[in-house]
C-alpha positions, 0 to 999 in steps of 0.5 A: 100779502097779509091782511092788516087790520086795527083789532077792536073789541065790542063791549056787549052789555051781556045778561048775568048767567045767573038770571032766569032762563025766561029773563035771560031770552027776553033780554037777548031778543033784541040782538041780531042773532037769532035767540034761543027758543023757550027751553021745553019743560021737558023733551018728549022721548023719540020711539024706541025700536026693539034692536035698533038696527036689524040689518041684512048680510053680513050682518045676520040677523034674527029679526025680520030683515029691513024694506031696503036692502043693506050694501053688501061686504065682503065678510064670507059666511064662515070667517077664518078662525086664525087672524091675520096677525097674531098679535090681534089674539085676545084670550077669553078670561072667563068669567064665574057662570053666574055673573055671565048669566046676567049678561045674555047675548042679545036677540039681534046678532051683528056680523062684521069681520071680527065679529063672524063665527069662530074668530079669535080676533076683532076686525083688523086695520086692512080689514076696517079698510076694506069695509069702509072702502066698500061702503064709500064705493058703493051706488048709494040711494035716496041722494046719500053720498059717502066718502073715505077719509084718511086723516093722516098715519098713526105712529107706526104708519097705519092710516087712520080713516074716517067716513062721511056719510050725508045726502048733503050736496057734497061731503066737504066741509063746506057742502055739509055746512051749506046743508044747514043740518048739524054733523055728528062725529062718532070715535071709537076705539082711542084705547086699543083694548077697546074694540067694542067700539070700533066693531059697533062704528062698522055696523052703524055706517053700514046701516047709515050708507043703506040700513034702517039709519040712512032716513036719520040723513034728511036731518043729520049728517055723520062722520065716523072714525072707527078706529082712532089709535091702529097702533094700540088694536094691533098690539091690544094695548091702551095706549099709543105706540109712544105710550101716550094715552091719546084720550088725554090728548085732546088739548095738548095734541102731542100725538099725530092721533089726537091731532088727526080728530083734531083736525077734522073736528075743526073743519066739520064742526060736529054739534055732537061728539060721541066717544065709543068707550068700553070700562073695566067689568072687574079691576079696582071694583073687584079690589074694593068692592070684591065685585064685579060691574053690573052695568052695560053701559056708563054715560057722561056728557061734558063736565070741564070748568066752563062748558057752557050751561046751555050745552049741558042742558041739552046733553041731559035732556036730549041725550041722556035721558032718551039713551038710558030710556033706549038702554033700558028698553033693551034691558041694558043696565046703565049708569053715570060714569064711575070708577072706584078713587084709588086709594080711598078705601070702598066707600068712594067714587068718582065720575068722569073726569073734568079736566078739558083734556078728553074729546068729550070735555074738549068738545063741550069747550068747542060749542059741542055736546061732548059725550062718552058712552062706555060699554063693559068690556075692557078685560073680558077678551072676547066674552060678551061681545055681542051684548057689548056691541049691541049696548054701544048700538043702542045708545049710539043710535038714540044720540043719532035720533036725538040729533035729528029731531033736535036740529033745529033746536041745536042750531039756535043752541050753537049760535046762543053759547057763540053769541055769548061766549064772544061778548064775555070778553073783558067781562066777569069771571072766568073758572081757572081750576074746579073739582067734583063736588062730593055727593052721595049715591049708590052703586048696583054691583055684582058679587064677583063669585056669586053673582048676587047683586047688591047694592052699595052706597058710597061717596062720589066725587060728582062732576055733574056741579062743579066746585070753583077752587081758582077763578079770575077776571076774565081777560080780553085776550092773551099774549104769546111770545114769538118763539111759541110757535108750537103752542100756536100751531096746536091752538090753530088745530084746535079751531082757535083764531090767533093773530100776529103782531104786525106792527110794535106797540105797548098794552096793559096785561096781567103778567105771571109771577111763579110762586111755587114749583109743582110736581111733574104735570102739575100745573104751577103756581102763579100771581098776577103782576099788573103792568105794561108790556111791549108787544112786539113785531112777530109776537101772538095775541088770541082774543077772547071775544071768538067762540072758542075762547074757553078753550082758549082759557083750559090751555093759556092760563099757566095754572090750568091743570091741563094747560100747556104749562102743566104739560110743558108745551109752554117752557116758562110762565113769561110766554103768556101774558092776560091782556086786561084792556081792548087793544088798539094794535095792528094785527095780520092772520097767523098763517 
C-alpha cells in the first residue's frame, strides 16, 4: 500500500545570498540546523610529503619503504611485454627530445600490471579485477574493511567495479553514513584513451587498504572506480561502445556507465568527487599555437549555473589552493582548465565546461565539491607515464587530505546548501542559461619543435563567474506527464524525490509555449503561459523545496541547455509544467 499524504511547502524567510558572509550566519543561528561556522580568512595548507605515496611491492619504489607493510598483489617482477589483448596496444608517438626533456620521470616509480617493465599495455579489465579482488580479500589492519563493487556491465558486458574502502562498522551505504565521516568518490578513466587514471586509482587503493593512506580512514571513507568506461580501454577509444561520450552523460544517464556512477553516487553521497582526466599534450594547441602543453596537471571545480557559492568556496580554498601547493612541491606544473576555442583564432581559450552535464558539475548540483584533475596524456601512448600517474597521485592525494582535515567543516557545509537550497522554493531567481564571462589571461607553453617555453596572453572564456543570459522566478516545483515515465526513472537515479499524483485536482503552473525551433541538442526556445491545469491521477510532481532541487532545475526547464528536452528524453514542451503555487494535493511516493 502506498504512503498517502497532503504535500505543503513551508515558506522559509531565506537571507539574500547577496548579504555579507558574517551577516548571512547571524541571521541563520536561529534556525534548527546547525550553522556554518565563520568561514577562515584562509585555510592553513596540509604538510606536504615528498612522493606522497611510497609504497612496497609491487609498487617498487626508490624511497624508503612505509613502517607497515603494503598488501601484497599478484603483479610478477618482470610483466609479459605482449598484452593479453592486442587491441590494448597503444603505440609511443614520441615526442621532439626537448620538449621530453621537460618532463623527467619522477624519483618514486609505481608498479601496477600495466605499469611493470617492459609492457606495451596498460592494466587490462580481468587484470583491475584481480587487483581489486586481492585488496577487497584481504586480512586488513587497524579496523579497515573493504569490499568490491560491481556496479552493473558495461555495454559490451565487461563489469565495471568499484571499491570501498573504510574503518566504518560496515561498507553499506548506511554503515558509512552511520560513521558520520564524509565519502570521497574517486573515478578514473570515463574516456578510454585515458588510462592514466585508472592506473593511479590502482596504487591509491592499494596505499589506502595497507599504505601510507590508510591513517586518512579515521576521517574519511573512500570509494573508488578505477575504470568507469571498459569498453572504451579495450578498444583505446574515448567514447562508449555505442559512441556516446559518458563524461557528458551525467544528466541525461543514456549510457548503462553513467547510470552505474549514478546509482552509486546516490546511494554513498560522496561530499568530494574527483574525476581522474588526462588532456591533449599537442592537438589544437599544436594548430593554433604551433606548441605543445607545459603543464602537468589542469584542475577545475564545479562551475554549472546554480552550484552553490559556498561549495565553490570551499572547492578553491580547501582543494584547489592546497593541490596546486602539492603539485608545485613536486614540481608539477599546473593550471585552471583550458583548451584552445575552435575556430577562434590563437588568442583565445576557454575553461571547463559549465553545463551540469559532467559528474564534476553534476556533483556541484548534488551538494558535492565537483572536481576534475587532468593530467597530460591523451595522445602521448606510453610516453611519460610514470610522471602522468605520479601528477594524478599527487593531486588525488591532497584532495584525500584535505578531506580529512576538513570533515567537520564539509558537514556543517552540506547541511547549510541543503537547509537553503530546500527554503528557495517558490522564491526568487533561478539561472535557466548562463555562460563564461571573458577575461584575460596568459598561458605557459612550449614550443612544439624547440622546446622553448613562452608565454601567450590570450582571451579566455572564464567559468570561475558566470554571466546570466536567462533566469526566471524560481517555481515550487514541476509537473510531469504520466507518460514521462523515462524521465522519472533518470530523475530517481539521480537522487531527486519525485512524487505521484494520487488523487485529481487542479494547480496554478506556468506552462511552456515553443517559440522557435533549435538545431539538433540544442535547447528550444519557450514562453511562459500562466494558467490552471488539471493535474491528474498517475501524473508527477517534483518539489523544489529537497536538496537537490538545481538538479531538478538543469534537467526540467525546457531550455536548459543540458536538459532533457535538448537531449530529447522529454519529446514535447507540454510534458512539464512550473508549478508557481504551493500545492494543496494528494501525493504517494513514486516506486
Amino acid at each position: 500500500m502506498h504512503l498517502l499524504h497532503r504535500f505543503r511547502s513551508t515558506r522559509v524567510a531565506v537571507p539574500s545570498r547577496a548579504l555579507p558572509l558574517a551577516l548571512m550566519l547571524a541571521l541563520l543561528a536561529g534556525c534548527g540546523s546547525t550553522p556554518l561556522p565563520p568561514w577562515p580568512a584562509k585555510a592553513p595548507l596540509p604538510p606536504v610529503e615528498r612522493g606522497h605515496v611510497t609504497p612496497t611491492a609491487p609498487l617498487a619504489t626508490q624511497p624508503a619503504p612505509p613502517a607497515q607493510p603494503a598488501i601484497a598483489l599478484p603483479v610478477p617482477a618482470t610483466w609479459p611485454a605482449q598484452a593479453p589483448s592486442a587491441t590494448l596496444q597503444v603505440p609511443t608517438p614520441g615526442e621532439p627530445s626537448a620538449v621530453t626533456a621537460h618532463f623527467p620521470d619522477p624519483m618514486v616509480r609505481y608498479r601496477t600490471p600495466g605499469l611493470a617493465d617492459g609492457r606495451r599495455a596498460f592494466t587490462t579489465n580481468a587484470e583491475l579485477a584481480d587487483w581489486l579482488g586481492v585488496i577487497a580479500s584481504a586480512q586488513q589492519g587497524a579496523g579497515t574493511r573493504t569490499e568490491l563493487l560491481h556496479l552493473g556491465p558495461s555495454q559490451q558486458g565487461e563489469p565495471i567495479l568499484g571499491l570501498v574502502i573504510t574503518r566504518a562498522n560496515g561498507t553499506t551505504p548506511d554503515a558509512l553514513e552511520a560513521s558520520h565521516r564524509p565519502t570521497v568518490l574517486l573515478l578514473a578513466q570515463q574516456h578510454g584513451d585515458e588510462p592514466a587514471g585508472a592506473e593511479a586509482l590502482l596504487v591509491l587503493a592499494q596505499e589506502l587498504a595497507g599504505g601510507l593512506l590508510e591513517p586518512l580512514l579515521d576521517r574519511i571513507n573512500v570509494v573508488l572506480v578505477p575504470r568507469a568506461n571498459p569498453d572504451g580501454a579495450e578498444t583505446g577509444t574515448s567514447a562508449t561502445a555505442s559512441g556516446v561520450d559518458m563524461a557528458k552523460d551525467h544528466l541525461t544517464l543514456s549510457t548503462p556507465e553513467a547510470r552505474a556512477i549514478a546509482t552509486l553516487t546516490r546511494d554513498y553521497r560522496p561530499i568530494l568527487v574527483l574525476d581522474a582526466r588526462e588532456f591533449q599534450a599537442a592537438g589544437a594547441l599544436t594548430e593554433q599555437f604551433g606548441a605543445v602543453q607545459s603543464d602537468d596537471a589542469l584542475l577545475q571545480y564545479a562551475t554549472a549555473a546554480n552550484v552553490p557559492e559556498f561549495l565553490s568556496k570551499a572547492a578553491r580554498e580547501w582543494y584547489y589552493e592546497p593541490m596546486a601547493a602539492s603539485l608545485n612541491t613536486e614540481r608539477l606544473r599546473n593550471d585552471w582548465y583550458f583548451e584552445p576555442v575552435a575556430g577562434a583564432g590563437r588568442d583565445r581559450v576557454a575553461g571547463g565546461s559549465v553545463l551540469p552535464e559532467s559528474v564534476r558539475n553534476a556533483s556541484g548540483l548534488k551538494d558535492a565539491v565537483g572536481f576534475v584533475v587532468a593530467s597530460r596524456g591523451v595522445g602521448l601512448g606510453r610516453e611519460h607515464i610514470q610522471r602522468r600517474v605520479h601528477t594524478l597521485v599527487t593531486a588525488i592525494s591532497s584532495a584525500l587530505r584535505s578531506t580529512a582535515e576538513r570533515s567537520s567543516n564539509l558537514d556543517q557545509v552540506r547541511s547549510f546548501v541543503a537547509r537553503d537550497t530546500r527554503a528557495l522554493a517558490c522564491h526568487g531567481q533561478v539561472v535557466v542559461q548562463a555562460v563564461p564571462t571573458p577575461a584575460q589571461r596568459d598561458i605557459e607553453l612550449l614550443d612544439a619543435q624547440s622546446g622553448v617555453e613562452r608565454t601567450e596572453h590570450v582571451s579566455w572564456d572564464s567559468p570561475l563567474k558566470l554571466r546570466t543570459t536567462t533566469a526566471r522566478p524560481r517555481p515550487c516545483g514541476y509537473w510531469l506527464a504520466a507518460r514521462a515515465d523515462n524521465v522519472v526513472d533518470r530523475l530517481k537515479l539521480l537522487g531527486v524525490q519525485v512524487m505521484r499524483v494520487a488523487e485529481p485536482g487542479s494547480i496554478l503552473a506556468d506552462s511552456y509555449d515553443q517559440t522557435g525551433t533549435s538545431a539538433t541538442g540544442q535547447a528550444p526556445q519557450v514562453q511562459l503561459r500562466r494558467n490552471a491545469i488539471d493535474v491528474p491521477v498517475g501524473s508527477y510532481y517534483v518539489p523544489l523545496n529537497q536538496p537537490l532541487a538545481n538538479l531538478a532545475v538543469a534537467a526540467l526547464e525546457p531550455d536548459s541547455p543540458a536538459g532533457y528536452i535538448a537531449r530529447q528524453v522529454i519529446e514535447d514542451v507540454s510534458e512539464v509544467a512550473r508549478i508557481v503555487s504551493t500545492p494543496s494535493l494528494v501525493f504517494e511516493e513514486s516506486n
